[in-house]
C-alpha positions, 0 to 999 in steps of 0.5 A: 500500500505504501511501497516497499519494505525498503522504504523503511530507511528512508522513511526512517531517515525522514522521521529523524528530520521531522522530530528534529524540527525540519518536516517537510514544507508541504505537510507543515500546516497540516502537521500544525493543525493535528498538533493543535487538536492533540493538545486541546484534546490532552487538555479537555481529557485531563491525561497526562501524557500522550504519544501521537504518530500519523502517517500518510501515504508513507510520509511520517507527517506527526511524531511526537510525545505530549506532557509527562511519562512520569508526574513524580519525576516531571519526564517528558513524553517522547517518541522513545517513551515506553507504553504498555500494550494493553490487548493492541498487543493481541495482534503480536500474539497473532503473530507468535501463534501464525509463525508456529503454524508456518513453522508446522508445529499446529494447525489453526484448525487444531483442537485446543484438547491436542495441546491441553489433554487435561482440559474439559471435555466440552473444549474438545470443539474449540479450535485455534482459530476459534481462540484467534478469533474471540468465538470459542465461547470460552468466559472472560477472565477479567474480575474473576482471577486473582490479579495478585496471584502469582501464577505458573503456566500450569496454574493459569491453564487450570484456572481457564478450564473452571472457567463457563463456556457461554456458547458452543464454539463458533456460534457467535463472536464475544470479546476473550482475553481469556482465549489469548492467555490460552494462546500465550499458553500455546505457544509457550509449549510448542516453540519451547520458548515463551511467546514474548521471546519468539515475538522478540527474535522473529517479529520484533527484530526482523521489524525493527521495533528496537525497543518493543519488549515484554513487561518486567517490573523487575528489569531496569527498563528505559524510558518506561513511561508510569501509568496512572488511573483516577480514583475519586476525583484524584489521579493515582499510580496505576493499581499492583498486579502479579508480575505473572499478570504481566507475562500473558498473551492478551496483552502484556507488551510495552512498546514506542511510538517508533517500534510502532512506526516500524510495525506499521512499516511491516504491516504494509509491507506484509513482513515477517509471515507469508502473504497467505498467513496475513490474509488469514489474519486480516479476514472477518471471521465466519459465523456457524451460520454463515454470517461474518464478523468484522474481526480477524486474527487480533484486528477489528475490520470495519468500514469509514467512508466505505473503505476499509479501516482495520485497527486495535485498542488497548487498556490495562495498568492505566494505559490506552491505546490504539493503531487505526489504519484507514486502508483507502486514504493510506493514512495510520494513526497511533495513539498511546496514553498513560491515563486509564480515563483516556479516549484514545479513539477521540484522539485518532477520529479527531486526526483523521477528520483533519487529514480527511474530513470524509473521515469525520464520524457522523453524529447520530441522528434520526433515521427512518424507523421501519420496526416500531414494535422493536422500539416499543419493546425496547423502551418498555426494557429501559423503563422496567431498568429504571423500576429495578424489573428486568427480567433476566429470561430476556438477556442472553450471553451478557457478561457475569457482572451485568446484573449485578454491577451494570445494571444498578449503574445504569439504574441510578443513572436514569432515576438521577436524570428523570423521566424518559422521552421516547426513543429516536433510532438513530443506527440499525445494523447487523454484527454476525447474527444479531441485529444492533439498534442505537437510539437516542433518548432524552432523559431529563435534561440530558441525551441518552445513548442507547445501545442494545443487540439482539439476537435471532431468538429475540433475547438481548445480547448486549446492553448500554447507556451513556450520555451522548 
């Protein structure tokens, strides 16, 4: 898309003039408005540090590290300063485990049970694929696992096989971190190396990601930046987890703004596996049904402007992240903050409707309404919420803490702003096999985000509120 990988020096070379002060002249007004942007936006979301790369048709036009890495020590952020990952970094354990299939050593169409005999019998479906892919139906972990624990890789595998099957595999997509530990796992077992150190010799180094590299709490690790969370009203260092924790395929990564120059280089350019390998990785995966869903081999695949945006987010450790590639406008955004309040996404939207407003997301507004009955249902759903009535008969595969964290939230939140209006459809579409309304409601003086999925039988799959 953005020529070849030979390119890289001279791109390289480039970045080096551009973060001395000497970008080319072309790109100087458009460079001075993005800055412009990120620092109000640093601003209006109160995060401490920021690191934002854009690049456009192979030309590095933004590089370039805001406020602190470290409020204790008042150290700058740089293009050199260290992020964590957060599960952006499932799309490097993708990578590990699609160099071990190239290698001959599995195959994604594997049971897992191949590789863990011990796990239950009801895991015999479930592929790798599956795992890559979030469809294995295999519950999260996140809230359910001792984040103080220090776990050996047997003890994290016989954690994972407690854990429910919410579906049988390939019947739906939901979100697993646990289906990455799991793939960490693996390939911590067939390569007779850990994950981190086969991404350190057969990705990072061939990438030229110099200081990507595995989190270690013990090690002397430079330009590390400090993550930090908000805990009532003040900001605080980020929260002790095991250093086990910070070892596991789901995204336990620190890199920079140039090790992820480098990695958008590579991408282009289809580095490291075979061009059959990163088709897998960047297909929407198949449904049982027949059905796709818009993500792949750690990416989600969708649409901006009707061409294809492929991109990631992270969060862990009072780190956001996020990688956008806008595949038709041959534009990259990078966007890495230490603050757990932050919205990376406002940062990179923001971007790229100043590089191309066709880019901009379109405020919602009201659509033509075509199923009424749905809406009416729905509202009565959000008025039983209010009244603490819901009937949990009506949901479907919502997450163990729905009910009781969500829900009283949600509750609160409505009876805080008074009565409701009615609903105004403002978004239909279809994600695999279920079917997504998004409607606007006035709720007192505020405006009200509605989110809610359902799928064919007609229960609720998914379940949000939030002022718009």
């Amino acid at each position: 898309m953005r020529g070849s990988w030979q390119s890289f020096s001279l791109a390289m070379v480039f970045l080096v003039g551009l973060l001395a002060g000497h970008p080319a002249s072309a790109h100087e007004p458009l460079r001075e408005r993005i800055e412009s942007f990120v620092r109000a936006e640093q601003k209006r979301q109160n995060a401490p540090g920021v690191a934002v790369a854009v690049v456009s048709h192979g030309r590095v036009i933004v590089a370039k590290g805001y406020g602190l890495s470290n409020l204790e020590h008042q150290v700058p952020v740089t293009p050199d300063t260290l992020f964590q990952s957060g599960s952006l970094g499932k799309q490097f354990t993708a990578m590990t485990v699609m160099l071990q299939v190239e290698a001959g050593r599995i195959s994604l169409s594997d049971s897992i049970k191949k590789y863990f005999p011990d796990a239950p019998a009801t895991w015999a479906p479930i592929t790798i694929r599956h795992l890559l892919t979030h469809t294995s139906g295999l519950g999260d972990l996140d809230g359910l696992i001792d984040v103080r624990k220090d776990y050996t890789d047997a003890e994290f595998a016989q954690f994972l096989y407690t854990l429910p099957l919410d579906f049988p595999a390939g019947l739906r997509w939901s979100y697993s971190n646990s289906g990455y530990v799991l793939l960490g796992l693996l390939v911590n077992r067939v390569a007779g190396t850990s994950y981190v150190n086969v991404l350190g010799e057969q990705v990072f180094k061939p990438t030229r990601m110099k200081t990507a590299r595995g989190i270690s709490e013990a090690d002397i690790v430079p330009n590390r930046a400090a993550g930090y969370r908000m805990l009532d009203g003040v900001v605080k260092n980020q929260e002790w987890v095991s250093p086990s924790l910070n070892t596991t395929g789901d995204g336990s990564l620190y890199f920079s703004l140039k090790d992820m120059l480098a990695w958008d280089e590579a991408v282009d350019d289809r580095a490291v596996l075979t061009k059959a390998s990163w088709r897998d990785i960047l297909t929407p995966v198949k449904l049982d049904s027949g059905a796709s869903y818009p993500y792949g081999f750690g990416w989600v695949l969708q649409e901006r402007n009707g061409q294809p945006l492929h991109q990631h987010t992270g969060s862990w450790q009072g780190f956001m992240s996020a990688y956008y590639r806008f595949l038709g406008d041959d534009l990259s955004i990078i966007v890495l903050l230490n603050f757990n309040q932050a919205d990376p996404a406002a940062f990179v939207n923001g971007i790229a409707a100043i590089v191309n407003p066709a880019l901009a997301v379109p405020p919602l507004a009201a659509i033509p309404d075509l199923e009424p009955e749905v809406t009416a249902r729905l509202a009565t759903l959000l008025e039983q919420l209010r009244a603490g009535t819901l009937n949990p008969a009506e949901f479907a595969y919502v997450p163990g803490w729905f009910f009781p964290e969500a829900v009283p939230y949600y509750q609160s939140l409505l009876q805080s702003l008074g009565p409701s209006g009615p609903l105004v459809l403002a978004k239909r579409e279809v994600l695999g096999d279920d079917r997504v309304y998004t409607y606007l409601v006035k709720a007192g003086s505020t405006t009200l985000r509605y989110r809610v999925a359902i799928i064919p039988d007609g229960r609720v799959s998914a379940f949000a509120l939030s002022p718009y």
